[in-house]
C-alpha positions, 0 to 999 in steps of 0.5 A: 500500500503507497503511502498518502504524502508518497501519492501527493509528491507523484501528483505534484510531480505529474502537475508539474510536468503537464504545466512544463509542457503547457508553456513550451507549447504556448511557447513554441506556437508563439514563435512559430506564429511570429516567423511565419508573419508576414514583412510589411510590403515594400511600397512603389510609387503612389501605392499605399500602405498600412503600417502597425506602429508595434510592428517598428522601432526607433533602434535601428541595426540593419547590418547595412545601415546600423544607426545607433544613437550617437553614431556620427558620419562626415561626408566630403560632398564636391561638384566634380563640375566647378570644384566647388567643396561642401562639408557634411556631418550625419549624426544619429541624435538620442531624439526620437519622433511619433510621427503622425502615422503613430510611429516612433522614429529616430531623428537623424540630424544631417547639416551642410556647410560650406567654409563653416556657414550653413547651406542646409539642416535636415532632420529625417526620420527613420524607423525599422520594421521587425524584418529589418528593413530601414524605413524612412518617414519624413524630414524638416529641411531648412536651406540658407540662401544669402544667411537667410533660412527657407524651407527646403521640401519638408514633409511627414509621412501621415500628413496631407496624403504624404507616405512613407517609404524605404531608405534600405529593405533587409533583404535587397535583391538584384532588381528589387524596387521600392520607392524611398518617400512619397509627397506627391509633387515634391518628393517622389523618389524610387530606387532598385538594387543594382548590385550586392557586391560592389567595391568602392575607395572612399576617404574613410577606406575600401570597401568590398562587398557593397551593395549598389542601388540607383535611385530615381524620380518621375518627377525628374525623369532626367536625374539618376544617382547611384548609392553605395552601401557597405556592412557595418558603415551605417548611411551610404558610402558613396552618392554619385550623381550620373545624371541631372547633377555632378555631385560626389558625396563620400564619407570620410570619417565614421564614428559609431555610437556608444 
């Protein structure tokens, strides 16, 4: 005959097992649900698109464009026309935006000089979906005509039809395409992947294995640039305009964040 605290310690034994197994199950169906979900699609042109806000982050880590908070980036912009120099510092600010579609962006403070006076001062807004991919909500530009401050084509995403778009998808592929912003009339520009494996020389060193896009607009059908991005750089590389401009715009100097 078993003894009765005997009988008591096999049931508490047998509960325990079914509740460990419980969990792992609800575990492992969770997991199982969010691999399977599908990644926001990656919008073209005018195409609209219905983004969940719990589905992005203002911590942004994409292999090819990591921008961690404090990160900086100093750029040597020439006009390969007139040889004229501009100076440029990109920096990840600790800033963060709810932009007016709902979702919370990282403000990217980018600020053009020429001989230390301000030509142009941007803030963009970035966020990154659960995938990976970098998306890009907007920005505030200001430009200096003469030391006199104007607006330089600012937009939202959320607001008067304005829509976000894609500043570098997670997994780019020979020949995707995706618009990059959308502010119908004013900024409109899309872009496809060209290549993955690209080398490029630039001031702050050689890179291999580069991805190259080219972006392009139907509001301006005769401007083309090509972009280059490297692993680990965060921004592009390297900004080339082929047609419609002449500038060169190449990072010298990247400091990554803490």
């Amino acid at each position: 005959m078993r003894h009765p605290s005997s009988t008591y310690l096999l049931i508490a034994i047998v509960l325990g097992a079914l509740v460990t197994l419980f969990a792992q199950t609800v575990v492992s169906s969770g997991t199982s649900a969010l691999s399977s979900r599908p990644c926001p699609r990656l919008p073209k042109l005018d195409q609209p698109v219905n983004l969940d806000p719990a589905d992005f982050r203002a911590r942004i880590d994409n292999p090819r464009w990591p921008m961690t908070a404090g990160s900086r980036w100093i750029y040597r912009v020439t006009d390969m026309q007139t040889g004229s120099v501009n100076h440029e510092v990109i920096k990840a600010t600790h800033r963060t935006k709810r932009i007016a579609d709902g979702i919370t962006a990282r403000v990217v403070r980018d600020v053009v000089t020429d001989h230390g006076a301000p030509v142009e001062i941007t803030r963009d807004w970035y966020a990154q979906d659960f995938c990976g991919t970098v998306w890009y909500f907007g920005e505030h530009t200001i430009a200096y005509r003469h030391g006199t401050p104007h607006d330089n084509g600012s937009w939202e995403a959320g607001r008067h039809g304005n829509m976000p778009g894609i500043a570098l998808p997670a997994e780019p592929k020979v020949g995707l395409r995706y618009r990059e912003e959308y502010s119908q009339g004013l900024a409109e520009d899309q872009s496809r992947v060209l290549v993955l494996d690209e080398q490029v020389q630039v001031g702050a060193g050689h890179f291999t294995n580069v991805l190259m896009t080219e972006d392009f607009s139907p509001i301006e059908p005769d401007v083309s640039e090509l972009k280059f991005y490297a692993h680990g750089s965060g921004q592009e590389v390297l900004a080339l305009d082929v047609s419609g401009g002449s500038d060169r715009e190449e990072v010298i100097a990247y400091h990554p964040g803490p």
